[in-house]
N, C-alpha and C positions, 0 to 999 in steps of 0.2 A: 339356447341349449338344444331347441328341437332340432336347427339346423345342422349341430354339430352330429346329433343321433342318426336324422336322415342320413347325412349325407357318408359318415363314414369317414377313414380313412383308406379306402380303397381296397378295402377288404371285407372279413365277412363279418355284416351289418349287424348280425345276429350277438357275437363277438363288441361290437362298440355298443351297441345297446344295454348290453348285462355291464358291462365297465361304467359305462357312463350314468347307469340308475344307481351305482354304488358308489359313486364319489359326490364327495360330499355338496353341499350348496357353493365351496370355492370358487367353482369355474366360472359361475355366474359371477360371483362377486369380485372376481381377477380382471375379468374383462374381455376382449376382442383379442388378446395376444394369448392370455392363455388357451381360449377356445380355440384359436387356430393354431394352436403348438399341439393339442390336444388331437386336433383334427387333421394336422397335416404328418404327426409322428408316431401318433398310435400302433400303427403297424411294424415301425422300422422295432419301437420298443417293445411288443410283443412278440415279435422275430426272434428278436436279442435274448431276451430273458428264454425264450422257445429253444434257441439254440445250443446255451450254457446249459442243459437238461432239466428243465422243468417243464413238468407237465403241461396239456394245454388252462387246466385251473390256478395252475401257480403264476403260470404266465398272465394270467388276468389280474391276480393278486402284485403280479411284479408291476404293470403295467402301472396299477392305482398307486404302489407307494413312490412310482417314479413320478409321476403327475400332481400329485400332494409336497413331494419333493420343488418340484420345480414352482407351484403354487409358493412354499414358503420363500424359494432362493429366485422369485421371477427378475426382480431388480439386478439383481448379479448377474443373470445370465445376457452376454451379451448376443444381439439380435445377430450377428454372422456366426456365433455359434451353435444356432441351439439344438441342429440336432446333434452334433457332438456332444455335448452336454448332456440332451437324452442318450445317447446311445452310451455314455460312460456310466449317468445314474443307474438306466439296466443292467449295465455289467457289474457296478457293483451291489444291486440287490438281488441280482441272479446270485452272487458269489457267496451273499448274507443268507439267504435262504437256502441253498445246497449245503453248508457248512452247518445250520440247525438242523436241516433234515437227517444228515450224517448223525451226529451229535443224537439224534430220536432214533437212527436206527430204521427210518420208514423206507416201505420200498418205494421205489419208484411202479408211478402208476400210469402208460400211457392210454390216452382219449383219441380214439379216431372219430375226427369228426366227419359226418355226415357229408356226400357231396351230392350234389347235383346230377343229374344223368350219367352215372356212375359208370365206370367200367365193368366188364367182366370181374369173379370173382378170383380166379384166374389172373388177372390183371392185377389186379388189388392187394394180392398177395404176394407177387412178385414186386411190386413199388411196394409196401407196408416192409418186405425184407430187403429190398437193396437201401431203404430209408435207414432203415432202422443197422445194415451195416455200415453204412455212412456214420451216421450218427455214433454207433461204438469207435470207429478209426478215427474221428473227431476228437471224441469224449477222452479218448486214449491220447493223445498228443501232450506234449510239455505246456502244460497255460501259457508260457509267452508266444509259442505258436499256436494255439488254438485258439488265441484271440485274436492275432494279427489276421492269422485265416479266414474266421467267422467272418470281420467285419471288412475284411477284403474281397473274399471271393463269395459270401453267401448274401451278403447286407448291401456290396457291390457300392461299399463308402472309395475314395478316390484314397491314394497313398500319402496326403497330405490331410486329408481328413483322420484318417487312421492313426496320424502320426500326432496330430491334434488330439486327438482322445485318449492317446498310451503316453503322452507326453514325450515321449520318444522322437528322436533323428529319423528323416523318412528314410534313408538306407539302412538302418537298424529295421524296419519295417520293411524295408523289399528284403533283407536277408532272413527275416524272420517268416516269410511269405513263401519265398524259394525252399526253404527246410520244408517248412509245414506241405506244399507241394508235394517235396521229395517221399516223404515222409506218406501224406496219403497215398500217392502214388505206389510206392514199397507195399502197402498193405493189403492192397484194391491185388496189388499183381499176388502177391502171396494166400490170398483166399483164390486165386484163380478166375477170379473175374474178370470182364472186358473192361 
């Protein structure tokens, strides 16, 4: 388990360490497949659930019921799927968890995390709002193209992988890909931006 904490999923370390002291003893007891599902997907699943609009703490939240998930269903998931498999679990407890928080009426809370040799403030502000209009042109899309979107052109899954996790025809996905383009595209030129 230390190794899975050191080493991360290629992200920030800070991030798999708070995940990983909160799931439960499973991983240990799952074995060498779950720790390395845990360690090689961590990131794609906290993207995912990050992307569907939850916060950076829910996405740690979504993270753990995807990995408890996959902990109970490890036998079923077949080894050339699995991050398909992760990436559709996150899509569906992103989807489980927005629709309670709806339902409570809470607002949305964003977390900027801390970086590194930081930019200008200047900087920061100008990426925190071009983020953050991305993120409404997103958010605003038809769900069947804001997912084919997300997990094509932000997760940067292949059109066969995509088409594996929506259960979907991959030309049902390139056309649902091309809209979502069109689509951000129309929004980005209608705020006036480059």
């Amino acid at each position: 388990m230390d190794s899975v904490i050191k080493t991360g999923a290629g992200g920030d370390s800070s991030r798999v360490e708070l995940i990983a002291a909160s799931v439960p003893d499973r991983i240990e007891a799952a074995g060498e497949r779950l720790a390395r599902l845990f360690r090689d997907h961590l990131d794609v699943v906290w993207r995912t659930a990050r992307r569907f609009g939850l916060s950076s703490a829910e996405a740690e939240d979504a993270a753990q019921q995807v990995f408890l998930v996959a902990s109970k269903r490890l036998p079923d998931i077949p080894t050339d799927a699995e991050r398909s498999f992760l990436v559709g679990a996150a899509i569906n407890v992103a989807r489980t968890m927005l629709r309670s928080k709806l339902r409570k009426r809470e607002d949305l809370v964003e977390e900027h995390d801390a970086m590194d040799g930081r930019p200008n403030p200047e900087e920061l502000l100008g990426r925190a709002r071009a983020r953050a209009a991305a993120d409404r042109i997103v958010a605003s899309m038809p769900e069947d193209l804001r997912v084919a979107f997300v997990l094509f052109e932000l997760e940067e899954m292949t059109m066969i992988e995509v088409s594996e996790v929506l259960g979907i025809p991959a030309g049902t996905v390139a056309s649902r890909i091309r809209r979502a383009r069109d689509v951000f595209r129309a929004a980005v030129a209608a705020m006036g931006a480059p």
